[in-house]
N, C-alpha and C positions, 0 to 999 in steps of 0.2 A: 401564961404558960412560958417554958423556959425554952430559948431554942439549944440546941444539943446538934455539936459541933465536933465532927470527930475525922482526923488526918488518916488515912490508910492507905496512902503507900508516898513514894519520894519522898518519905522519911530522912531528913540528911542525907540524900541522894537525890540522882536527877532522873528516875524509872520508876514506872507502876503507879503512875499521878491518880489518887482519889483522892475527891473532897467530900465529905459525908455531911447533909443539913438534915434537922428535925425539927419541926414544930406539931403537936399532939400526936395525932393520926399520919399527919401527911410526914414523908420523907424525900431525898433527891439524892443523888451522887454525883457529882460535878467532875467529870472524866472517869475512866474506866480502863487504866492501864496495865501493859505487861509491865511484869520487871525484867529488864535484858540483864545483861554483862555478866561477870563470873557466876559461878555454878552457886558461891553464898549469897547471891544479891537472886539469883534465877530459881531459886528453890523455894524464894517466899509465894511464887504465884500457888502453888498448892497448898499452901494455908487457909483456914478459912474464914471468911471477913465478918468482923465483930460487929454485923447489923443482921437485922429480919429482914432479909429479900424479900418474903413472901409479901411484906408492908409498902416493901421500895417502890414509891411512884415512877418514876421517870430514870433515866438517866440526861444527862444534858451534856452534850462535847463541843469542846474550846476548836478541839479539831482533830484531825485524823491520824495523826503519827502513832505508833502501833505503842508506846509506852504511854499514850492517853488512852489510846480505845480499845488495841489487843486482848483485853479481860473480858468484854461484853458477851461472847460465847457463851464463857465460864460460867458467866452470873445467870443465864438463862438455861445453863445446864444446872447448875442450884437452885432454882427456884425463883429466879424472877420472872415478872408477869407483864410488866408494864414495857413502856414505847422509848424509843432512843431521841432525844432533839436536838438538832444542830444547822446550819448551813446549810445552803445545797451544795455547795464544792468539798464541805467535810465530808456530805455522807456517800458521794461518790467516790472519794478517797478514799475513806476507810474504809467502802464496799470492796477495795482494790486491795488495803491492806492485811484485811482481817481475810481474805479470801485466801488471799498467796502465805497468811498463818498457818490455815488448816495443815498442811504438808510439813510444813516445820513442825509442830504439835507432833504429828504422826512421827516422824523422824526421832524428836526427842525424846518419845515414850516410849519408843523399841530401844532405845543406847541407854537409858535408866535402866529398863528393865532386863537387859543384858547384861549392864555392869553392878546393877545392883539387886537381883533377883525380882520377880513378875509376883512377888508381895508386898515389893514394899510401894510405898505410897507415889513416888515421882514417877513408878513403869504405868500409871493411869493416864489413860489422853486426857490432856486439860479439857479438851472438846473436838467433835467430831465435825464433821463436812455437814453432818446434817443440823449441827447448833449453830453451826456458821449463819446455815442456806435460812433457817428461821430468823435468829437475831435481825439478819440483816433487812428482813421484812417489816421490820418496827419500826424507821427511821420515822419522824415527821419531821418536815423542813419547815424552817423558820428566817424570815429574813432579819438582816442587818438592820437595827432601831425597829423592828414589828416588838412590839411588849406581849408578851404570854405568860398564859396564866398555868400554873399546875397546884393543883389545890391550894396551900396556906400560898406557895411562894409566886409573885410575879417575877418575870425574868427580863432581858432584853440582851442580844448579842453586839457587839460594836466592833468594830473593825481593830486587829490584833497584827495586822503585817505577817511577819514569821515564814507561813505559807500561805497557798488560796485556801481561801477559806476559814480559816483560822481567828477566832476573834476572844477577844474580851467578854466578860458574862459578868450583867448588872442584877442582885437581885436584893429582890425587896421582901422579909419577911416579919412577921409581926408586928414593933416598932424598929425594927431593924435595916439597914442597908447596908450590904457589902459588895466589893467588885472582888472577882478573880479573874489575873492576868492568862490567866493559860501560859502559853510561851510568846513571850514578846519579840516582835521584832526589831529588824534593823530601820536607823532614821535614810539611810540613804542604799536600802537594797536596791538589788538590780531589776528584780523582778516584780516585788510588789511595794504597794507605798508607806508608809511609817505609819505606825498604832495611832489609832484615834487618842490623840494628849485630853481627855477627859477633865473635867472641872472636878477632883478627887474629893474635895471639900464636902461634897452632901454624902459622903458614904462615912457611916462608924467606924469598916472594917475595910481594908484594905488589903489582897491575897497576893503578893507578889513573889515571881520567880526570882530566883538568881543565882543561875548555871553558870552563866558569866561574871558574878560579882566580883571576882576579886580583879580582873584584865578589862585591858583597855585595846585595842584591836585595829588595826589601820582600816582605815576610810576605804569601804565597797569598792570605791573608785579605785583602787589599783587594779581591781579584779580585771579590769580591759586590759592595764599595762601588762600584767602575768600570763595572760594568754595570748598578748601580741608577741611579749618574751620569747612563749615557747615554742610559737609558730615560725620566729627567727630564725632560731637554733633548727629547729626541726628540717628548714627548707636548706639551712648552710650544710645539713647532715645527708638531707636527702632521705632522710627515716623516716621514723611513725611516733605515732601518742597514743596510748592505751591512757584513757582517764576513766579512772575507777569512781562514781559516783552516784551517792544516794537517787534512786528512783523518782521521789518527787521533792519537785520546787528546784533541788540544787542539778538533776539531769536538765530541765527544761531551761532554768537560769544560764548552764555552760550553754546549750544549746543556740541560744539568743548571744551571747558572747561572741560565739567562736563564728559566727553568721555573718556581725558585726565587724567584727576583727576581718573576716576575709572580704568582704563589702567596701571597704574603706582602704584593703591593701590586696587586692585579685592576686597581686604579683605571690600573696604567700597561698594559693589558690591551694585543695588537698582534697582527694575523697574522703568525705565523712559518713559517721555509721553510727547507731544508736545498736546496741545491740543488749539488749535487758525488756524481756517479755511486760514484766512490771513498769519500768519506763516509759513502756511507747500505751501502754495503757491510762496511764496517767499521763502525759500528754496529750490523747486525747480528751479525757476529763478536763480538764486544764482548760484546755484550747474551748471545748462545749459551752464551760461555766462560765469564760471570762466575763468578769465584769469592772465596776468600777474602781475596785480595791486596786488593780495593779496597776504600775506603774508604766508597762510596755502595751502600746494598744495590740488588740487582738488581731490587726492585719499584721505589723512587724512580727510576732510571734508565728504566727502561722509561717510566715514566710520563712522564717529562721528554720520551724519543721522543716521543709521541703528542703532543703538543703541536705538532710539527712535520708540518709539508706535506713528505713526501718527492718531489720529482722526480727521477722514476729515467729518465724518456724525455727525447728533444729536442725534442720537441711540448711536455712538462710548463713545460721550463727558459725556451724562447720564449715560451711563455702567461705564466708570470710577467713576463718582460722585457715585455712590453707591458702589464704589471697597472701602473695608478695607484693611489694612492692608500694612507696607512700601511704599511710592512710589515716583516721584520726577513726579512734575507737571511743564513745565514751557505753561502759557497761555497768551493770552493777553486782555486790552490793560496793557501799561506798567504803569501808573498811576493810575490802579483800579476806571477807568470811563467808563467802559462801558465792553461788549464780553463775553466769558464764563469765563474770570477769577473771576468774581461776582460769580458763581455760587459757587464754589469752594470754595469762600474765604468764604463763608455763613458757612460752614463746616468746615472748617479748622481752623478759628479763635475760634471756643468754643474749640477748645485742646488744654491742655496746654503743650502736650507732641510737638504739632509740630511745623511747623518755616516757615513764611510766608517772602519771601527775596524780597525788591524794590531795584533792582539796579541799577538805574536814578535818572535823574533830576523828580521832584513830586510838579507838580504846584500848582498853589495855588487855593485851594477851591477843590481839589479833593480831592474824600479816602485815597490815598495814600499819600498824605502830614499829613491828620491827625492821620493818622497810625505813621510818624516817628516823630510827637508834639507829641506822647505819649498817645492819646484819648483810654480810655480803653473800653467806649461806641459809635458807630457809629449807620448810622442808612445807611436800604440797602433797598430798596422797602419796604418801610412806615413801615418795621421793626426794633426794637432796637436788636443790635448785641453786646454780652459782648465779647470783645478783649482776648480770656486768649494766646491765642497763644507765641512764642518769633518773633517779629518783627527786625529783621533787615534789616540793610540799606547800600548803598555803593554808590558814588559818581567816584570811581572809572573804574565805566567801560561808562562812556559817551566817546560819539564818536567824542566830541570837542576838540581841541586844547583850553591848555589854556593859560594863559598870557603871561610864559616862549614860548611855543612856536609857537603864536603871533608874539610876539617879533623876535625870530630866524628868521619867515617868512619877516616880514618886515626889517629885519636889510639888505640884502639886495640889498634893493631900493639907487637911487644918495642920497644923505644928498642935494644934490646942484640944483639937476635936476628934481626930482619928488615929484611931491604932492602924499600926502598918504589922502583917503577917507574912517574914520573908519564909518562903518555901521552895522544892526544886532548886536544889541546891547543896554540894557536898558542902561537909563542916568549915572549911578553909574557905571557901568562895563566899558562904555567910556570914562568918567572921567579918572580914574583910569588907564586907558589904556595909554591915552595922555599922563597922567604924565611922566609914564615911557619910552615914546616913546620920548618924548622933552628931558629927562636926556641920552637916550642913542642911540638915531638915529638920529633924525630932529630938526630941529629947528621949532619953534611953527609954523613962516608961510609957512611952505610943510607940514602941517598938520589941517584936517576941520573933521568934527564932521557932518554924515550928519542924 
Protein backbone atom coordinates (compact mmCIF):
# COMPACT_ATOMS: atom_id res chain seq x y z
CA UNK A 1 0.00 0.00 0.00
CA UNK A 2 1.11 3.56 -0.87
CA UNK A 3 1.48 5.93 2.04
CA UNK A 4 -0.17 9.37 1.11
CA UNK A 5 1.45 12.42 2.39
CA UNK A 6 -0.34 15.47 2.33
CA UNK A 7 0.96 19.48 3.61
CA UNK A 8 -2.03 21.57 4.91
CA UNK A 9 -1.06 24.45 6.26
CA UNK A 10 2.56 26.54 6.64
CA UNK A 11 2.50 26.24 3.30
CA UNK A 12 5.54 28.85 2.40
CA UNK A 13 4.55 30.26 5.66
CA UNK A 14 5.31 29.81 9.18
CA UNK A 15 1.13 29.32 10.60
CA UNK A 16 -1.42 26.71 10.67
CA UNK A 17 1.36 23.64 10.82
CA UNK A 18 -0.49 20.40 9.49
CA UNK A 19 1.12 17.35 8.49
CA UNK A 20 -1.33 14.73 7.03
CA UNK A 21 -0.01 10.67 6.89
CA UNK A 22 -2.08 7.70 5.44
CA UNK A 23 -1.61 4.26 5.23
CA UNK A 24 -4.90 2.17 4.10
CA UNK A 25 -7.55 2.69 6.76
CA UNK A 26 -5.48 4.16 9.42
CA UNK A 27 -4.63 8.06 9.09
CA UNK A 28 -2.71 10.85 11.59
CA UNK A 29 -2.30 14.77 11.52
CA UNK A 30 0.93 15.62 12.79
CA UNK A 31 -0.03 19.26 14.39
CA UNK A 32 -3.23 21.07 14.23
CA UNK A 33 -2.63 24.65 13.65
CA UNK A 34 -4.16 28.19 13.54
CA UNK A 35 -3.20 30.46 10.76
CA UNK A 36 -2.43 33.99 12.44
CA UNK A 37 -1.09 37.18 10.83
CA UNK A 38 -2.98 39.32 8.16
CA UNK A 39 -6.60 38.96 7.39
CA UNK A 40 -5.17 36.75 3.76
CA UNK A 41 -2.95 34.42 5.74
CA UNK A 42 -6.08 34.37 8.73
CA UNK A 43 -9.06 33.58 6.32
CA UNK A 44 -7.52 30.04 5.42
CA UNK A 45 -8.50 28.66 8.96
CA UNK A 46 -12.30 28.59 7.42
CA UNK A 47 -11.40 26.41 4.62
CA UNK A 48 -11.97 23.02 4.74
CA UNK A 49 -9.18 20.46 5.03
CA UNK A 50 -8.89 18.17 2.08
CA UNK A 51 -9.03 14.81 4.41
CA UNK A 52 -12.00 12.51 6.03
CA UNK A 53 -12.06 13.57 9.57
CA UNK A 54 -14.57 11.13 10.26
CA UNK A 55 -11.42 8.29 9.25
CA UNK A 56 -8.66 10.56 11.30
CA UNK A 57 -7.18 8.45 13.93
CA UNK A 58 -5.33 10.60 16.12
CA UNK A 59 -4.00 13.77 16.04
CA UNK A 60 -0.25 13.95 17.50
CA UNK A 61 1.48 17.48 18.73
CA UNK A 62 5.04 18.60 18.55
CA UNK A 63 3.60 21.03 21.12
CA UNK A 64 1.50 23.73 22.21
CA UNK A 65 1.96 27.12 20.54
CA UNK A 66 -1.49 28.07 19.17
CA UNK A 67 -0.28 27.80 15.19
CA UNK A 68 0.27 23.95 15.92
CA UNK A 69 -2.70 23.32 18.01
CA UNK A 70 -5.23 26.29 17.76
CA UNK A 71 -7.37 24.19 14.91
CA UNK A 72 -8.08 21.11 17.27
CA UNK A 73 -11.51 22.62 18.19
CA UNK A 74 -12.42 23.05 14.68
CA UNK A 75 -11.58 19.55 13.56
CA UNK A 76 -13.90 18.18 16.38
CA UNK A 77 -16.51 20.64 15.41
CA UNK A 78 -16.19 18.90 11.83
CA UNK A 79 -16.13 15.70 12.67
CA UNK A 80 -13.35 14.23 14.21
CA UNK A 81 -13.65 11.42 16.59
CA UNK A 82 -10.54 10.38 17.70
CA UNK A 83 -7.81 11.32 20.78
CA UNK A 84 -5.05 14.15 20.75
CA UNK A 85 -1.28 12.74 21.78
CA UNK A 86 1.51 14.69 23.06
CA UNK A 87 3.71 15.56 26.07
CA UNK A 88 2.44 16.24 29.37
CA UNK A 89 3.76 19.92 29.41
CA UNK A 90 2.22 20.40 25.68
CA UNK A 91 -1.09 19.36 26.82
CA UNK A 92 -1.01 21.54 29.67
CA UNK A 93 -0.10 24.29 27.45
CA UNK A 94 -2.23 24.07 24.89
CA UNK A 95 -5.12 23.40 27.67
CA UNK A 96 -3.93 27.16 28.48
CA UNK A 97 -3.78 28.09 24.81
CA UNK A 98 -6.52 26.74 23.07
CA UNK A 99 -8.74 27.97 26.22
CA UNK A 100 -7.64 31.73 26.13
CA UNK A 101 -8.69 30.95 21.89
CA UNK A 102 -12.23 30.56 22.66
CA UNK A 103 -12.63 34.49 23.41
CA UNK A 104 -10.55 35.51 20.52
CA UNK A 105 -12.85 33.11 18.14
CA UNK A 106 -15.89 34.90 19.66
CA UNK A 107 -14.39 38.34 19.19
CA UNK A 108 -13.36 37.47 15.54
CA UNK A 109 -16.70 36.13 14.38
CA UNK A 110 -18.88 39.22 15.60
CA UNK A 111 -16.11 41.96 13.64
CA UNK A 112 -16.36 39.54 10.36
CA UNK A 113 -19.75 39.35 10.76
CA UNK A 114 -20.21 43.05 11.17
CA UNK A 115 -17.89 44.10 8.51
CA UNK A 116 -18.81 41.69 6.40
CA UNK A 117 -22.55 40.74 6.80
CA UNK A 118 -23.84 37.51 9.31
CA UNK A 119 -23.82 35.28 5.83
CA UNK A 120 -21.00 35.31 4.90
CA UNK A 121 -18.71 32.50 5.88
CA UNK A 122 -15.69 34.17 8.24
CA UNK A 123 -19.07 35.75 10.85
CA UNK A 124 -19.20 31.59 11.81
CA UNK A 125 -17.37 30.90 15.12
CA UNK A 126 -14.51 28.71 14.25
CA UNK A 127 -15.70 26.92 17.50
CA UNK A 128 -17.21 27.43 20.62
CA UNK A 129 -16.26 27.14 24.57
CA UNK A 130 -17.99 23.97 24.50
CA UNK A 131 -15.58 22.31 21.39
CA UNK A 132 -12.89 23.68 23.32
CA UNK A 133 -14.15 22.21 26.93
CA UNK A 134 -14.51 18.55 24.83
CA UNK A 135 -11.36 18.48 22.49
CA UNK A 136 -9.43 19.27 25.39
CA UNK A 137 -10.70 16.04 27.13
CA UNK A 138 -8.97 13.76 24.38
CA UNK A 139 -5.43 14.62 25.29
CA UNK A 140 -3.37 11.04 26.15
CA UNK A 141 0.00 11.83 27.34
CA UNK A 142 2.94 10.21 26.04
CA UNK A 143 6.55 10.40 27.38
CA UNK A 144 9.90 11.45 25.83
CA UNK A 145 11.47 8.00 23.98
CA UNK A 146 7.95 5.76 25.35
CA UNK A 147 7.29 4.37 21.40
CA UNK A 148 3.34 4.24 20.67
CA UNK A 149 1.38 2.64 18.63
CA UNK A 150 -1.73 4.24 16.54
CA UNK A 151 -2.89 1.77 14.12
CA UNK A 152 -0.44 1.23 10.84
CA UNK A 153 1.97 4.06 12.53
CA UNK A 154 4.45 3.72 15.56
CA UNK A 155 5.56 6.82 16.93
CA UNK A 156 7.99 8.09 19.62
CA UNK A 157 8.51 11.91 20.75
CA UNK A 158 12.33 13.17 21.49
CA UNK A 159 13.22 16.04 23.06
CA UNK A 160 12.70 19.46 20.54
CA UNK A 161 14.23 22.39 22.95
CA UNK A 162 11.91 25.43 21.50
CA UNK A 163 9.60 25.29 24.63
CA UNK A 164 8.63 22.71 27.66
CA UNK A 165 7.50 20.35 26.21
CA UNK A 166 8.01 20.63 22.68
CA UNK A 167 9.65 17.73 20.97
CA UNK A 168 10.59 16.04 17.74
CA UNK A 169 8.13 13.21 16.48
CA UNK A 170 9.83 9.80 15.18
CA UNK A 171 7.54 7.71 13.05
CA UNK A 172 7.67 4.58 11.57
CA UNK A 173 5.07 3.44 8.85
CA UNK A 174 4.97 0.65 6.56
CA UNK A 175 8.48 0.41 5.21
CA UNK A 176 8.97 3.82 5.94
CA UNK A 177 10.57 6.32 8.48
CA UNK A 178 10.28 9.79 8.92
CA UNK A 179 11.21 12.38 11.73
CA UNK A 180 9.29 15.90 11.90
CA UNK A 181 11.16 18.71 13.49
CA UNK A 182 8.11 20.59 14.86
CA UNK A 183 9.83 23.89 15.87
CA UNK A 184 13.39 23.41 16.73
CA UNK A 185 15.12 25.03 19.27
CA UNK A 186 17.92 27.06 20.32
CA UNK A 187 21.73 25.12 21.01
CA UNK A 188 22.34 27.45 23.93
CA UNK A 189 18.70 28.82 25.15
CA UNK A 190 18.30 30.09 28.43
CA UNK A 191 15.55 28.19 29.48
CA UNK A 192 15.46 24.80 28.18
CA UNK A 193 18.28 22.53 26.76
CA UNK A 194 19.18 21.93 22.86
CA UNK A 195 17.16 19.29 20.51
CA UNK A 196 18.06 15.81 21.03
CA UNK A 197 20.90 15.87 17.56
CA UNK A 198 19.42 12.58 16.59
CA UNK A 199 21.35 9.83 14.34
CA UNK A 200 19.07 11.31 11.10
CA UNK A 201 20.75 8.49 9.04
CA UNK A 202 18.04 5.63 9.67
CA UNK A 203 14.98 7.85 8.58
CA UNK A 204 13.93 8.11 4.62
CA UNK A 205 12.28 11.26 5.32
CA UNK A 206 13.38 14.11 7.04
CA UNK A 207 10.52 17.08 7.96
CA UNK A 208 12.43 20.19 8.81
CA UNK A 209 11.40 23.79 9.78
CA UNK A 210 13.05 26.73 8.69
CA UNK A 211 11.54 30.03 10.09
CA UNK A 212 15.02 31.11 10.64
CA UNK A 213 16.79 29.77 7.58
CA UNK A 214 17.94 32.57 5.95
CA UNK A 215 19.78 34.52 9.64
CA UNK A 216 22.17 33.77 11.71
CA UNK A 217 21.27 35.54 15.40
CA UNK A 218 23.75 36.40 18.38
CA UNK A 219 24.47 33.73 20.89
CA UNK A 220 21.49 33.53 23.87
CA UNK A 221 24.22 34.56 25.96
CA UNK A 222 23.73 38.27 25.51
CA UNK A 223 20.23 37.93 26.66
CA UNK A 224 21.84 38.60 30.39
CA UNK A 225 23.98 41.44 29.00
CA UNK A 226 20.56 43.23 27.47
CA UNK A 227 18.71 42.99 30.62
CA UNK A 228 21.70 44.00 32.79
CA UNK A 229 21.78 46.91 29.98
CA UNK A 230 18.45 47.88 30.76
CA UNK A 231 18.35 47.59 34.44
CA UNK A 232 21.47 50.20 34.19
CA UNK A 233 19.86 52.76 32.25
CA UNK A 234 16.56 52.17 34.12
CA UNK A 235 18.13 52.79 37.83
CA UNK A 236 20.54 55.94 36.31
CA UNK A 237 16.75 57.11 35.08
CA UNK A 238 14.99 56.29 38.22
CA UNK A 239 12.11 54.90 35.76
CA UNK A 240 10.35 51.77 34.81
CA UNK A 241 10.26 48.86 32.10
CA UNK A 242 7.11 47.75 30.55
CA UNK A 243 8.39 44.24 28.69
CA UNK A 244 5.85 43.20 26.39
CA UNK A 245 6.19 39.49 26.07
CA UNK A 246 4.85 36.32 24.75
CA UNK A 247 3.04 34.31 27.64
CA UNK A 248 4.87 31.04 27.46
CA UNK A 249 8.60 30.10 27.67
CA UNK A 250 9.79 33.70 26.67
CA UNK A 251 7.63 35.34 30.09
CA UNK A 252 9.21 32.69 32.25
CA UNK A 253 12.63 32.81 30.45
CA UNK A 254 12.74 36.99 31.16
CA UNK A 255 11.49 36.11 34.36
CA UNK A 256 14.73 33.77 35.41
CA UNK A 257 16.85 36.55 33.63
CA UNK A 258 15.83 39.47 35.34
CA UNK A 259 15.88 37.33 38.90
CA UNK A 260 19.43 36.56 37.88
CA UNK A 261 20.50 39.91 36.81
CA UNK A 262 19.15 41.47 40.27
CA UNK A 263 20.80 38.42 42.40
CA UNK A 264 24.21 39.17 41.04
CA UNK A 265 23.81 43.14 41.15
CA UNK A 266 20.94 43.94 44.36
CA UNK A 267 22.28 47.43 43.87
CA UNK A 268 20.06 47.56 40.54
CA UNK A 269 17.28 45.99 43.00
CA UNK A 270 13.26 47.20 41.35
CA UNK A 271 9.67 45.93 42.14
CA UNK A 272 8.64 43.36 39.66
CA UNK A 273 5.36 42.30 38.39
CA UNK A 274 4.01 39.72 36.02
CA UNK A 275 0.94 41.06 34.96
CA UNK A 276 -0.66 38.62 32.01
CA UNK A 277 -3.51 36.18 33.31
CA UNK A 278 -2.05 33.63 30.69
CA UNK A 279 1.41 34.06 31.86
CA UNK A 280 1.17 33.29 35.37
CA UNK A 281 -0.84 30.21 34.26
CA UNK A 282 1.70 28.85 32.52
CA UNK A 283 4.24 29.49 34.85
CA UNK A 284 2.60 27.61 36.82
CA UNK A 285 2.38 24.62 34.33
CA UNK A 286 5.98 25.23 33.75
CA UNK A 287 7.08 25.13 37.17
CA UNK A 288 4.32 21.69 37.90
CA UNK A 289 5.91 19.83 34.61
CA UNK A 290 9.61 20.57 35.19
CA UNK A 291 11.60 18.15 34.05
CA UNK A 292 14.72 17.00 32.64
CA UNK A 293 14.58 18.91 29.23
CA UNK A 294 15.36 22.21 30.93
CA UNK A 295 18.08 23.68 31.43
CA UNK A 296 17.45 25.77 34.68
CA UNK A 297 16.69 23.47 37.68
CA UNK A 298 13.29 23.65 39.00
CA UNK A 299 14.42 25.33 42.51
CA UNK A 300 16.21 28.48 40.49
CA UNK A 301 13.08 28.80 38.57
CA UNK A 302 10.64 28.80 41.12
CA UNK A 303 12.72 31.18 43.00
CA UNK A 304 12.97 33.64 40.13
CA UNK A 305 8.74 33.32 40.32
CA UNK A 306 8.76 34.55 43.72
CA UNK A 307 10.50 37.55 42.97
CA UNK A 308 7.47 38.52 40.91
CA UNK A 309 4.08 40.22 42.04
CA UNK A 310 1.67 37.99 40.25
CA UNK A 311 -1.81 39.74 39.13
CA UNK A 312 -4.06 37.31 38.52
CA UNK A 313 -7.32 39.61 39.06
CA UNK A 314 -8.50 43.00 37.35
CA UNK A 315 -8.45 44.92 40.45
CA UNK A 316 -4.53 43.44 40.85
CA UNK A 317 -3.71 44.72 37.02
CA UNK A 318 -5.68 48.41 37.49
CA UNK A 319 -3.83 48.79 41.06
CA UNK A 320 -0.69 48.57 39.42
CA UNK A 321 -1.65 50.90 36.33
CA UNK A 322 -2.22 53.63 38.66
CA UNK A 323 1.17 52.57 40.85
CA UNK A 324 3.88 55.33 40.44
CA UNK A 325 6.86 55.20 40.96
CA UNK A 326 9.99 52.32 39.74
CA UNK A 327 8.85 49.16 38.62
CA UNK A 328 9.55 46.34 36.08
CA UNK A 329 6.31 45.18 34.26
CA UNK A 330 6.55 42.23 32.12
CA UNK A 331 2.81 41.56 30.26
CA UNK A 332 1.52 40.26 27.50
CA UNK A 333 0.82 39.78 24.40
CA UNK A 334 4.32 39.88 23.01
CA UNK A 335 3.71 41.92 19.97
CA UNK A 336 1.40 44.79 21.59
CA UNK A 337 -1.92 43.26 19.79
CA UNK A 338 -3.91 42.70 22.30
CA UNK A 339 -4.05 41.85 26.68
CA UNK A 340 -3.37 44.17 29.40
CA UNK A 341 0.13 45.14 28.05
CA UNK A 342 -2.16 48.00 25.88
CA UNK A 343 -3.01 49.25 29.06
CA UNK A 344 0.32 50.00 30.30
CA UNK A 345 1.83 50.77 27.24
CA UNK A 346 -1.00 53.86 26.99
CA UNK A 347 1.16 55.14 30.07
CA UNK A 348 4.16 54.34 29.76
CA UNK A 349 4.93 55.61 26.24
CA UNK A 350 4.24 59.41 27.12
CA UNK A 351 7.57 59.18 29.62
CA UNK A 352 10.39 59.90 28.41
CA UNK A 353 12.21 58.82 31.45
CA UNK A 354 10.98 55.14 30.82
CA UNK A 355 11.89 51.94 28.54
CA UNK A 356 9.32 49.90 26.81
CA UNK A 357 11.54 46.43 25.67
CA UNK A 358 9.99 43.92 22.46
CA UNK A 359 12.16 41.12 22.68
CA UNK A 360 10.68 39.08 19.64
CA UNK A 361 9.90 38.52 16.43
CA UNK A 362 6.97 41.85 15.90
CA UNK A 363 4.89 41.05 12.75
CA UNK A 364 3.77 42.90 10.46
CA UNK A 365 0.93 45.26 10.94
CA UNK A 366 1.17 45.21 14.67
CA UNK A 367 2.14 47.99 17.40
CA UNK A 368 5.04 46.38 18.12
CA UNK A 369 6.71 46.41 14.58
CA UNK A 370 5.75 50.01 14.47
CA UNK A 371 7.32 50.73 17.74
CA UNK A 372 10.82 49.41 16.43
CA UNK A 373 10.19 51.33 12.47
CA UNK A 374 10.57 54.21 14.69
CA UNK A 375 6.66 55.48 14.58
CA UNK A 376 6.74 58.29 17.20
CA UNK A 377 2.67 58.53 16.74
CA UNK A 378 0.55 55.24 17.10
CA UNK A 379 -2.79 55.04 17.50
CA UNK A 380 -4.53 52.67 20.51
CA UNK A 381 -8.34 52.55 20.83
CA UNK A 382 -9.22 55.50 18.27
CA UNK A 383 -6.62 57.33 20.35
CA UNK A 384 -3.44 59.13 18.99
CA UNK A 385 -0.41 58.02 21.44
CA UNK A 386 2.97 60.35 21.32
CA UNK A 387 5.78 57.66 21.65
CA UNK A 388 8.37 59.66 23.91
CA UNK A 389 9.33 56.62 25.80
CA UNK A 390 13.13 54.69 24.70
CA UNK A 391 11.94 51.63 22.73
CA UNK A 392 14.05 48.87 22.48
CA UNK A 393 14.28 45.78 20.74
CA UNK A 394 16.11 42.37 20.64
CA UNK A 395 15.84 39.48 18.36
CA UNK A 396 17.95 37.64 20.63
CA UNK A 397 15.86 35.80 22.88
CA UNK A 398 13.52 33.83 20.13
CA UNK A 399 13.11 30.45 20.76
CA UNK A 400 14.08 29.39 17.11
CA UNK A 401 17.01 27.76 15.92
CA UNK A 402 18.56 29.54 13.29
CA UNK A 403 20.29 28.83 9.97
CA UNK A 404 23.77 27.74 11.74
CA UNK A 405 21.89 25.58 13.74
CA UNK A 406 19.38 24.20 11.10
CA UNK A 407 22.18 23.28 9.58
CA UNK A 408 23.96 21.32 12.49
CA UNK A 409 20.39 19.46 12.78
CA UNK A 410 20.37 18.43 9.39
CA UNK A 411 23.97 17.71 8.81
CA UNK A 412 23.25 14.64 10.24
CA UNK A 413 20.84 12.94 7.84
CA UNK A 414 22.67 9.95 4.84
CA UNK A 415 24.02 12.72 1.96
CA UNK A 416 22.97 9.18 0.08
CA UNK A 417 19.92 7.90 1.79
CA UNK A 418 17.59 10.51 2.96
CA UNK A 419 15.35 13.16 1.48
CA UNK A 420 15.38 16.33 3.57
CA UNK A 421 11.55 18.06 3.52
CA UNK A 422 12.31 21.80 4.40
CA UNK A 423 8.94 23.38 5.79
CA UNK A 424 7.55 26.26 8.16
CA UNK A 425 9.15 28.57 6.42
CA UNK A 426 8.47 31.90 4.14
CA UNK A 427 9.75 31.56 0.42
CA UNK A 428 13.13 33.72 1.28
CA UNK A 429 14.12 31.83 4.45
CA UNK A 430 13.78 28.52 2.35
CA UNK A 431 15.55 29.72 -0.41
CA UNK A 432 18.37 30.68 1.53
CA UNK A 433 18.26 27.70 3.55
CA UNK A 434 18.69 25.11 0.25
CA UNK A 435 21.45 26.95 -0.74
CA UNK A 436 23.30 26.29 2.00
CA UNK A 437 22.20 22.88 2.48
CA UNK A 438 23.25 21.92 -1.35
CA UNK A 439 26.83 23.63 -0.47
CA UNK A 440 27.26 21.72 2.68
CA UNK A 441 24.97 18.59 3.19
CA UNK A 442 22.83 17.24 -0.01
CA UNK A 443 22.80 17.26 -3.12
CA UNK A 444 19.76 19.33 -4.66
CA UNK A 445 17.81 15.84 -5.31
CA UNK A 446 17.45 14.73 -1.23
CA UNK A 447 16.22 18.06 -0.94
CA UNK A 448 12.28 19.56 -1.71
CA UNK A 449 10.80 22.61 -0.64
CA UNK A 450 7.31 21.84 0.59
Amino acid sequence: MEIIYKKLGANKNVTGSKHFLELGKDSILIDCGLYQGPWEVEKKNWEELDIDLAKLKAVVLTHAHLDHSGYIPRLYKKGFKGDIYSTYLTSKLATIVIEDSASIMAQTAKKNAENMGKKSKYGELLYSEAEVNHSLKRFIIKKEKESFTIGAFTLKFHRAGHIPGASLLEVFVGNKSLLFSGDLGRQDDILMKEPDYLDLKKYDYVFSESTYGNREREPQITQYDEVLKLLKERKSKGSSILIASFAIARTQGLMYLVDKVLRDHPELEVDCFLDSPMGIRASEAILSGHDDSFQVSKEDLERSFLRFKFCRESWESNELFEKDGPRLIISSSGMLSGGRVLKHFSKFAENEDDFIFLPGYQGEGTLGRSLIAGEKKVSHEEKEIEVKATIVSSMAFSSHADQGEILDFISHVSAQETKVILSHGEVESMAALKEKIIQQVLEEDFLQLS
